[in-house]
C-alpha positions as CSV (number, residue, x, y, z in Angstrom):
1,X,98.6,98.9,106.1
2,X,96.9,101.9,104.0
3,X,99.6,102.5,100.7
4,X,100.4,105.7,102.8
5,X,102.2,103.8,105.5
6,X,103.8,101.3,102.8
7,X,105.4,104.7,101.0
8,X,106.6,105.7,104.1
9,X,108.3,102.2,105.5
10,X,110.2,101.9,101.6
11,X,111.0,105.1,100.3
12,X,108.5,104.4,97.5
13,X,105.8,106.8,96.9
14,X,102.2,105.8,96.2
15,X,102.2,106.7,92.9
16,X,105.1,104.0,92.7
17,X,103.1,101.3,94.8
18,X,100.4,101.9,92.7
19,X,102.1,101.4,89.3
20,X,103.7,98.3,90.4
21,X,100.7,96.5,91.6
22,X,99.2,97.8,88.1
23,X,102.1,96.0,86.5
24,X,100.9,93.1,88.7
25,X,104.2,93.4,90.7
26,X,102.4,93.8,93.7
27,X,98.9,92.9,95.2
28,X,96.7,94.4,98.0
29,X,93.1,94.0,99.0
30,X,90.7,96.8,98.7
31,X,88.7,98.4,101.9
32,X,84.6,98.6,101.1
33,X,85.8,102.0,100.4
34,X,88.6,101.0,98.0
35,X,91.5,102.0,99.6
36,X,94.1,99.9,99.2
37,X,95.5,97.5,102.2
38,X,98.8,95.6,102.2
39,X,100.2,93.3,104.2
40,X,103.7,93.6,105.8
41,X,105.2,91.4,104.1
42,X,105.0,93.4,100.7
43,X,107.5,95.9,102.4
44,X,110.1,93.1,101.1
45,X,108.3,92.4,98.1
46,X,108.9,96.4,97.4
47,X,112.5,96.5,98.3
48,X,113.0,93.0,96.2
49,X,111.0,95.5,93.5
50,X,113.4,98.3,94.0
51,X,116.8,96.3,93.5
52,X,115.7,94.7,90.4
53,X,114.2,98.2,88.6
54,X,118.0,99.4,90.2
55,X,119.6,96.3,88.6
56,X,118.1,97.6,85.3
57,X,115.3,95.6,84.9
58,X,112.1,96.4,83.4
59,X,108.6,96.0,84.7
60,X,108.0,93.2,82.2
61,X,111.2,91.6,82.9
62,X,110.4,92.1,86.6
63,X,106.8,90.1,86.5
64,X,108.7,87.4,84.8
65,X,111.4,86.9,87.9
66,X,108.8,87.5,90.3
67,X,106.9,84.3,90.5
68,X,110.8,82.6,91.4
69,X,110.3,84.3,94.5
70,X,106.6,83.6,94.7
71,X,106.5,80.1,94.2
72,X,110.4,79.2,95.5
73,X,110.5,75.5,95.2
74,X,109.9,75.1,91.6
75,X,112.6,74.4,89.6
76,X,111.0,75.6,86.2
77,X,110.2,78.7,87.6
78,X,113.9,78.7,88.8
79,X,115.1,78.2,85.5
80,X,112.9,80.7,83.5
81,X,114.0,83.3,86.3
82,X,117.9,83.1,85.6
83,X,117.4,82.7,81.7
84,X,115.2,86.1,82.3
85,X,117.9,87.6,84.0
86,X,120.7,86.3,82.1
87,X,119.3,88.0,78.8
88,X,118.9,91.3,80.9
89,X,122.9,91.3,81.5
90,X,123.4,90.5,77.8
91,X,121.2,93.6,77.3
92,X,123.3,95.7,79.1
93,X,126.6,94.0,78.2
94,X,125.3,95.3,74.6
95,X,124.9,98.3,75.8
96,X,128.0,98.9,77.6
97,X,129.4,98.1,74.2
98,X,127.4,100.8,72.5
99,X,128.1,103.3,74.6
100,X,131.7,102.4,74.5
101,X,131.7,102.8,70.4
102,X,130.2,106.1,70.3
103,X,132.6,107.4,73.4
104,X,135.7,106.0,71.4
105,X,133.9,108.1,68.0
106,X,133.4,111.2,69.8
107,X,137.3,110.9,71.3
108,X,138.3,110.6,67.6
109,X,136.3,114.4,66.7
110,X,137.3,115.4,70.0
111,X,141.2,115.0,69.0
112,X,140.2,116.3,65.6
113,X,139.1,119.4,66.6
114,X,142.0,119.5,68.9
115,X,144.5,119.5,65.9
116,X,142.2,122.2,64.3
117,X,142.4,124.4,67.3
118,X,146.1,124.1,67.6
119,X,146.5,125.1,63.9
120,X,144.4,128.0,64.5
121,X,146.3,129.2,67.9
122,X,149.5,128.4,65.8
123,X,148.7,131.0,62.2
124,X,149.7,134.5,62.8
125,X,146.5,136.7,63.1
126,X,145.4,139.2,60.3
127,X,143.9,142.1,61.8
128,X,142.1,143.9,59.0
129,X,142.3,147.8,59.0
């Protein structure tokens, strides 16, 4: 199939399909004309594609855990996959934590400026003549 009718059966546009398979995420063959052809089975490979860029990952990260599914049997290649994927999570577990941090500092000037409104609401008001 033309990268046309791969857009259309994932929900990916070309521009997409044609970034991942310059990331070496995904591989077609090329017409004498140069138009890309793909076979159907990379409308999994693209949805496999999707969940792990959805799950966080990067394009690097994801041509690291991509061969586990490429070459299945292989424990190696097994291994490498979840020690990839395991750092990702420990990536976002630090930033969860991050992000937590600089909520919990901006709920501390939050409340400050709370107390400085309520002192404001609370003086008399001067009118000046």
């Amino acid at each position: 199939m033309r990268i046309g009718e791969l857009s259309k059966r994932t929900g990916v546009s070309a521009r997409s399909l044609r970034y991942y398979e310059d990331q070496g995420l995904l591989t077609s063959s090329r017409s004498e004309a140069g138009q890309r052809h793909y076979s159907d089975a990379q409308v999994q490979r693209v949805s496999l594609i999707r969940q792990m860029f959805d799950a966080g990952m990067s394009s690097r990260v994801i041509a690291t855990v991509l061969p586990c599914v490429d070459i299945p049997d292989d424990l190696d290649v097994a291994e490498e996959t979840f020690a990839a994927m395991t750092r990702e999570r420990d990536r976002i577990d630090a930033d969860i934590a991050h992000l937590v941090d600089t909520r919990n500092a901006l709920d501390m000037l939050i409340k400050a400026n709370s107390r400085h409104r309520a002192a404001l609401s609370a003086e008399p008001v001067t009118r000046s003549a």
